[in-house]
N, C-alpha and C positions, 0 to 999 in steps of 0.2 A: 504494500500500500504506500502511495507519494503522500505529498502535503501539494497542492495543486490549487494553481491561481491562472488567470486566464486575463488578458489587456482584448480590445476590440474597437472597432468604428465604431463611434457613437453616433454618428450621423445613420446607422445601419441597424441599430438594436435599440426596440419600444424603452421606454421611459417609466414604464408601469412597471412594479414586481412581477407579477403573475405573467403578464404578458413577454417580460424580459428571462424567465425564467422557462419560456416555448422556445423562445427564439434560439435560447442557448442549448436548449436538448436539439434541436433542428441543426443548430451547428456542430453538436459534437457526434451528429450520426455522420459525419466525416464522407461527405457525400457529393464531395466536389473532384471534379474529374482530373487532379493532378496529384505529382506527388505532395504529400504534407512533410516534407522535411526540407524544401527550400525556401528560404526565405523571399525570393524573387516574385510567389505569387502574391507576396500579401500586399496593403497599400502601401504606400509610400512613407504615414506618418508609422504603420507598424514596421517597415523595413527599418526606420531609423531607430525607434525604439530597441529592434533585436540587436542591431549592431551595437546598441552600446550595452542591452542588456549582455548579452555573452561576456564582455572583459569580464566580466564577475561570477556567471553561471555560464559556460561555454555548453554550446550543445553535445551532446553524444552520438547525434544522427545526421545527415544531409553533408553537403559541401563544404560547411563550414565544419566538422565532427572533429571535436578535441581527442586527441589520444592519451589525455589525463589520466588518474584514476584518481580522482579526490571526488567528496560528496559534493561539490560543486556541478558537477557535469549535470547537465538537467537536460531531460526527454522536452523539448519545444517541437508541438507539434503546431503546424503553421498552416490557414488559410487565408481565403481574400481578407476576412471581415477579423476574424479572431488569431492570436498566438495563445495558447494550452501549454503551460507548463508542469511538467510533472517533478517536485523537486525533494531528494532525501529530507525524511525528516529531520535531519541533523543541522540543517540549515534551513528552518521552514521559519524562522524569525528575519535572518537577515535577506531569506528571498521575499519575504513581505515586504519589509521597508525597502529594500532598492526596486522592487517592480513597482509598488507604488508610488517611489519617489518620479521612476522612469517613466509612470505610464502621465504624471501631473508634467513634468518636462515636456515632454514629448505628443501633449493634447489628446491623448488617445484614453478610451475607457478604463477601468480595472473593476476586474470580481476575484472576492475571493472565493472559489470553488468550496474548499476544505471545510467550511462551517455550515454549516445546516441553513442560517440564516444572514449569509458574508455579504460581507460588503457589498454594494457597486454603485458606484464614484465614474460620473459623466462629467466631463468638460461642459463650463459655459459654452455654447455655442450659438449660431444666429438663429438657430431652430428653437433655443432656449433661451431667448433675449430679456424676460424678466425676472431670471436667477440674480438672487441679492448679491449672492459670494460668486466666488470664481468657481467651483465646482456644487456639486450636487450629490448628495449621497441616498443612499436605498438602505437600509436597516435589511 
């Protein structure tokens, strides 16, 4: 078993729990016709995200695959909309705070997978123009 947290287009995934919580089982039925371990398909703001996620969690899998072996190496599986990371629980603290540092950097969504009820934290956006604060959280 991981400790598993997932970034995403916010522009791409409902705003509502219940509804945000379809959208994400419809993403993880992993049902997009490429492979999921290059980072090339996803968008743009998550390409930038991976690339600086990895200096800290290197991938295990795809083109970029670290030949490490520390609990750092994390399973990122990667679509257009969402990155899925699967990370030892040995590090499921400091992979918290840097993907969510990265995913606020980097304007892209975060959930936390791992909790029953986690997180998920949307970027202000122009679709979201009377958010008080700069982001948005989901309980």
């Amino acid at each position: 078993m991981s400790y598993d947290l997932m970034v995403f287009e916010p522009h791409s995934a409902p705003r509502e729990r219940v509804s945000f919580m379809g959208w994400y089982q419809q993403q993880t039925k992993w049902g997009e016709e490429h492979s999921y371990d290059d980072p090339k398909v996803a968008s743009p703001a998550l390409q930038l995200w991976f690339q600086e996620m990895i200096q800290f969690f290197p991938p295990m899998n795809g083109p970029l695959a670290s030949d490490l072996d520390t609990p750092e190496v994390t399973d990122h599986c990667i679509g257009r909309d969402v990155i899925y990371s699967a990370f030892a629980w040995s590090v499921a603290s400091g992979a918290y705070a840097k993907m969510r540092e990265l995913a606020i950097k980097h304007n892209v969504g975060f959930f936390d997978v791992s909790e029953s009820e986690g997180e998920i934290l949307f970027p202000n956006t122009p679709s979201n123009p009377g958010a008080k604060e700069r982001w948005w959280k989901f309980w």
